[in-house]
PLY file of the C-alpha trace (Angstrom):
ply
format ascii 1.0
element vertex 88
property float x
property float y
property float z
element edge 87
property int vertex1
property int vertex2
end_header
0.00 0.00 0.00
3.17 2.58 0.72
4.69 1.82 -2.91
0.95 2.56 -4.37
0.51 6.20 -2.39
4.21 6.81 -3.24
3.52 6.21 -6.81
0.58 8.17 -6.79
2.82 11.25 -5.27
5.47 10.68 -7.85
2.88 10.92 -10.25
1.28 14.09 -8.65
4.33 15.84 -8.43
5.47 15.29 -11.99
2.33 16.70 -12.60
2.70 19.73 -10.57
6.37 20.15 -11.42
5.26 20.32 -15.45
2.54 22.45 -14.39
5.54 25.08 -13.13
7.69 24.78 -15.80
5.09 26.07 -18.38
3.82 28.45 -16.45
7.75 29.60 -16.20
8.67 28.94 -19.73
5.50 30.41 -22.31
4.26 32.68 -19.55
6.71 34.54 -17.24
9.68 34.26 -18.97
7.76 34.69 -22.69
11.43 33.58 -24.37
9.93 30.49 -25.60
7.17 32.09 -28.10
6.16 28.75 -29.55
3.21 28.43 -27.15
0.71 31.52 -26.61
0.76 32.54 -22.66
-2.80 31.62 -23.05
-2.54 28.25 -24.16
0.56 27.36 -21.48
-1.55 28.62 -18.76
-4.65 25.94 -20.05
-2.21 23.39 -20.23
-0.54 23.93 -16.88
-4.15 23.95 -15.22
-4.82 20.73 -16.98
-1.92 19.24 -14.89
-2.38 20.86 -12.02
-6.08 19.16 -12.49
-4.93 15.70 -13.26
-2.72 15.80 -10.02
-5.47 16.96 -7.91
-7.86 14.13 -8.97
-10.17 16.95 -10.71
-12.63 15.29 -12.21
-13.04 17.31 -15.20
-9.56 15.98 -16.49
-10.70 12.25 -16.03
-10.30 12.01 -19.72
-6.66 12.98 -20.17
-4.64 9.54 -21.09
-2.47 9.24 -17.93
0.47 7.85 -19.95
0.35 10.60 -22.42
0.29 13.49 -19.40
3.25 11.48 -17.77
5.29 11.40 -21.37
4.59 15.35 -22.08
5.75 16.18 -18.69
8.97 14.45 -19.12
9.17 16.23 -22.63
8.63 19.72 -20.85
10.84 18.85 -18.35
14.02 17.78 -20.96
12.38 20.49 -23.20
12.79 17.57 -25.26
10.04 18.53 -28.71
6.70 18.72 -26.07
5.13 19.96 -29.19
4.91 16.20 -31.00
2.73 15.27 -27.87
-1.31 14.90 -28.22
-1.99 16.93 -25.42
0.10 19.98 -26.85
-2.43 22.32 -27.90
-3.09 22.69 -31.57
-2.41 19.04 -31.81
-5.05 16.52 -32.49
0 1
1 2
2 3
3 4
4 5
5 6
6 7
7 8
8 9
9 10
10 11
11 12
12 13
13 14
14 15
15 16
16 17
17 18
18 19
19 20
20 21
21 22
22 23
23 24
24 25
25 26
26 27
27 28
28 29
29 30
30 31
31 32
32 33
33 34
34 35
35 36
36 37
37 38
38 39
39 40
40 41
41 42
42 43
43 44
44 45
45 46
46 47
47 48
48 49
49 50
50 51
51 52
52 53
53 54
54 55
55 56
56 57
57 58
58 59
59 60
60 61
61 62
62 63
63 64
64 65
65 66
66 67
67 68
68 69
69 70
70 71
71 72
72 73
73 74
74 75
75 76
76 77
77 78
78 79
79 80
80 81
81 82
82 83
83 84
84 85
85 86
86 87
């Protein structure tokens, strides 16, 4: 039962951690112009949802918020993910 709530932290603070680093990258620092301040801020809520069980994010794929995370977090092309917005 401790490995399953210590996943589920890991998990939450990925989350939150991506959440920050948009919100840093497209919207405070506005160097990084490829993402509106708009857009990074709807994205970051989206994690910030997903981490806090928010129920209106039930549909994001967990596996697909975990791998964009890690993208934003290498700023490793988070853009080729299906959560980036314009991307469908």
């Amino acid at each position: 039962m401790a490995e399953q709530k210590s996943g589920a932290d890991t998990y939450c603070a990925l989350m939150l951690q991506a959440a920050g680093v948009l919100r840093l990258r497209y919207v405070e620092c506005s160097q990084d112009t490829s993402l509106s301040p708009a857009a990074a801020n709807e994205l970051a809520d989206a994690f910030e949802g997903v981490a806090n069980g928010d129920p209106e994010f039930d549909q994001i794929e967990p596996k697909e918020a975990i791998a964009l995370a890690h993208r934003l977090l290498d700023d490793d092309h988070p853009e080729l993910s299906r959560m980036w917005p314009g991307v469908r």
